[in-house]
Each structure stands twice: as C-alpha cells, then as structure tokens.
C-alpha positions in Angstrom: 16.9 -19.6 -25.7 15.2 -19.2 -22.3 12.9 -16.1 -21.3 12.9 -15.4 -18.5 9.4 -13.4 -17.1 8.9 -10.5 -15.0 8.5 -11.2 -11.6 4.9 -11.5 -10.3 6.0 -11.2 -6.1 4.7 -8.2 -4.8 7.1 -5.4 -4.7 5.1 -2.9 -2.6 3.3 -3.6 1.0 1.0 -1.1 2.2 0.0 -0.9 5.7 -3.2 0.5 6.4 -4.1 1.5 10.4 -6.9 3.5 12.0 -5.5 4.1 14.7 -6.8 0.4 16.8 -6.2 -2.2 13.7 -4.1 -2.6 10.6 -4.0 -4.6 7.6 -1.8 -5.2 4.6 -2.3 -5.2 1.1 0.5 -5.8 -1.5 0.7 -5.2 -4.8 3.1 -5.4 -8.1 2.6 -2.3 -9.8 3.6 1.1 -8.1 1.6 3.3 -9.5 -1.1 0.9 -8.6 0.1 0.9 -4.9 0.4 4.5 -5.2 -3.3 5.3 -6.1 -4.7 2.6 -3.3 -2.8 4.5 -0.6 -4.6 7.4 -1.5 -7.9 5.9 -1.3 -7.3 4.5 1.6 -5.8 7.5 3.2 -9.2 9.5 1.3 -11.7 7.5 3.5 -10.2 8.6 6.7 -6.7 5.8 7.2 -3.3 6.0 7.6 -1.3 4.2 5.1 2.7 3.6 5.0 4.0 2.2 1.4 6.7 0.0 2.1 9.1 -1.9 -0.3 9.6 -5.7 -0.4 12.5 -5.4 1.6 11.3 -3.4 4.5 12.1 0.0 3.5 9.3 2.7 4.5 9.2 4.9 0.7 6.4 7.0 2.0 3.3 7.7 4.0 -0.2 9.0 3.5 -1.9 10.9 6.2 -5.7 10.4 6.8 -8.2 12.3 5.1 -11.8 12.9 5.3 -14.2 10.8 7.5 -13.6 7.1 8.2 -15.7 4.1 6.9 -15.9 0.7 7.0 -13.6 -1.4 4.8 
C-alpha cells in the first residue's frame, strides 16, 4: 500500500510592500499566512495574500507606524 503525504509546497504567497520595496514570504499553513499578514500590516506594511496559483484572496491595509524588518 503506498501513502502518499501531504504536500509541503507553499500554498500561500504574501507580498509585503511599503510603498518603495516588496518582499515575499510563503507559507503552507493558512491560518499561519493569515496571522503574518496581520503582523506585517500591524507594523505599518501592506500585504496582499495570494494563492499558489496567482489568485489575489485578500489584502491587509497598513497599520500603525512602520519599522524595520
């Protein structure tokens, strides 16, 4: 009998920007995706979540001041 396991490829791509620069970050879990775009949109950036296949799901406005990452 063959197992197959669960796919380790990242299913969710954020895309974090101030405004001059952005920068990716992926990541398997959702709900983990979900709480780093907050964090990120927290310290003052502006993050889209976007699927594996290019989709935009949904986006984060800024919030509070900005800082260094």
């Amino acid at each position: 009998m063959n197992r197959r396991l669960p796919s380790t490829s990242p299913t969710i791509l954020l895309r974090i920007s101030d405004g001059t620069f952005h920068m990716h970050r992926s990541f398997c879990d959702f709900g983990q995706a979900s709480r780093s775009a907050e964090a990120y949109a927290a310290a003052g950036f502006n993050v889209a979540m976007i699927s594996a296949t290019g989709r935009y799901l949904m986006g984060f406005e800024p919030r509070g001041r900005r800082i260094a990452v």
